[in-house]
N, C-alpha and C positions, 0 to 999 in steps of 0.2 A: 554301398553301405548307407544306411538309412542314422543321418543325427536324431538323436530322441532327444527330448530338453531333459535334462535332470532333473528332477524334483530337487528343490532347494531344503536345507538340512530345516528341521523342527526349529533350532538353536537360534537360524540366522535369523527365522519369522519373529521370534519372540525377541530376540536385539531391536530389532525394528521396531517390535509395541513396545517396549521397555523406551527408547529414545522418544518414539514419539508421546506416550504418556507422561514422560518426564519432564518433555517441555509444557505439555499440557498443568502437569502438578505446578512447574516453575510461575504460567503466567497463573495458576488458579492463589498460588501462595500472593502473589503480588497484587491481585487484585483486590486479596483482603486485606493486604495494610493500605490499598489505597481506601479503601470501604471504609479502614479505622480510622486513618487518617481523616476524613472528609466527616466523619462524625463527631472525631474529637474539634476539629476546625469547626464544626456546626455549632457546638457547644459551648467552646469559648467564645465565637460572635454572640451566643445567646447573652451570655453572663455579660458580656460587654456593653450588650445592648439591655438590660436590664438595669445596670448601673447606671448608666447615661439619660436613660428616657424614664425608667420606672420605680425605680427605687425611691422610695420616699424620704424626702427632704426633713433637714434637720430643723432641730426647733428654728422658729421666725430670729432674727436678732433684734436689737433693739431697735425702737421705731426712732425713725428720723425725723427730725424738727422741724416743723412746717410756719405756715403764717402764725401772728400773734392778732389775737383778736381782743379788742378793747374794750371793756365795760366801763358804762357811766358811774362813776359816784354813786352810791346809797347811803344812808344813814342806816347804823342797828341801832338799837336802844342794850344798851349795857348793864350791871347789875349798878344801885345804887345812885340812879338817875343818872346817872353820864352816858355817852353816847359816842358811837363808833362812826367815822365816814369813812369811808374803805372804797376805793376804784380797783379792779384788777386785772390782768391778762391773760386771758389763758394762751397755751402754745399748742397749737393743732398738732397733728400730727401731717406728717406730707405728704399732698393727695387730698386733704380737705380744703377746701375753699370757704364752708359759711359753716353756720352752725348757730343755732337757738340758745340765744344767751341767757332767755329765763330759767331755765335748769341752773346755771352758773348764780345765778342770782340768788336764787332760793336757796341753793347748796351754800353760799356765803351767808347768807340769814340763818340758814340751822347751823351752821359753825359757830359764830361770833356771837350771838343772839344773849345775854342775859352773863356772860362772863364781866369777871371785877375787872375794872380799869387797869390794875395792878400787872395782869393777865397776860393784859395784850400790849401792854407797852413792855413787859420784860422779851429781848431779844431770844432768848432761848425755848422762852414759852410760842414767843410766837412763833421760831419755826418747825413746833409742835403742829400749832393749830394750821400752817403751810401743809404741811405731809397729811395732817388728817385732811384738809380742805382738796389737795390734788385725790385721795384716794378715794373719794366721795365725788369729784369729778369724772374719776377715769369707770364707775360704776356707769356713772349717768350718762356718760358720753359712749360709753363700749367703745372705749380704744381710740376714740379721735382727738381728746386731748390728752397730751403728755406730761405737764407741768401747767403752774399759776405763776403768775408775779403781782405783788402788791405794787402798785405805778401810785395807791393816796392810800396814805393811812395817818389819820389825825383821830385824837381823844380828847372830848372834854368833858 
């Protein structure tokens, strides 16, 4: 008697491709949420790293107060023949070290220059003529001084 092999049924073949395509579908599914995973992980480093290094920064805040720098005494001529002698200081900003104080000078001569005595000795008025004299500073300086202080102010 002669064994012949049986040909195996149609049914069993295709059990076979069905399990092994299924695991094939299994790893094909997994590898795209690892594909999604690692994109969306791409994306959030990006955004992270965007924040951190590139985004642009908010307004400056206020400048900090640096050395004071001293000016000599001048004389203005005032209205009515009297006369201003005014020394002042300006307040750098920090990070400056010198600065050309003939700008400061001339800036206190077009302020003072020809106003009544009345003027500039009233307390209110003069810290009129302070606020105009820093904003006429902070034109000419661009940004390097912050404030004045009058250190001599006498009127006669």
């Amino acid at each position: 008697m002669t064994v012949t092999a049986m040909p195996t049924a149609p049914e069993a073949t295709e059990d076979k491709s069905k399990k092994k395509a299924g695991k094939d579908g299994e790893k094909a599914k997994g590898g795209k949420k690892k594909l999604i995973m690692m994109i969306v992980g791409a994306l959030v480093l990006g955004g992270g790293g965007y924040v951190m290094f590139l985004k642009p920064k908010g307004p400056p805040g206020p400048p900090v107060a640096g050395d004071v720098v001293k000016l000599d005494a001048i004389q203005i001529n005032l209205a009515d023949d009297h006369y201003l002698r005014i020394a002042i200081g300006l307040q750098l900003v920090k990070g400056v070290k010198e600065t050309d104080t003939s700008k400061a000078a001339d800036a206190t001569i077009g302020v003072f220059s020809g106003l009544p005595m009345s003027e500039v000795n009233d307390p209110k008025h003069r810290e009129l003529l302070r606020k105009e004299l820093v904003k006429e500073l902070k034109e000419r300086y661009e940004g390097e001084v912050m404030g004045v202080y009058f250190t001599e102010l006498v009127t006669q």
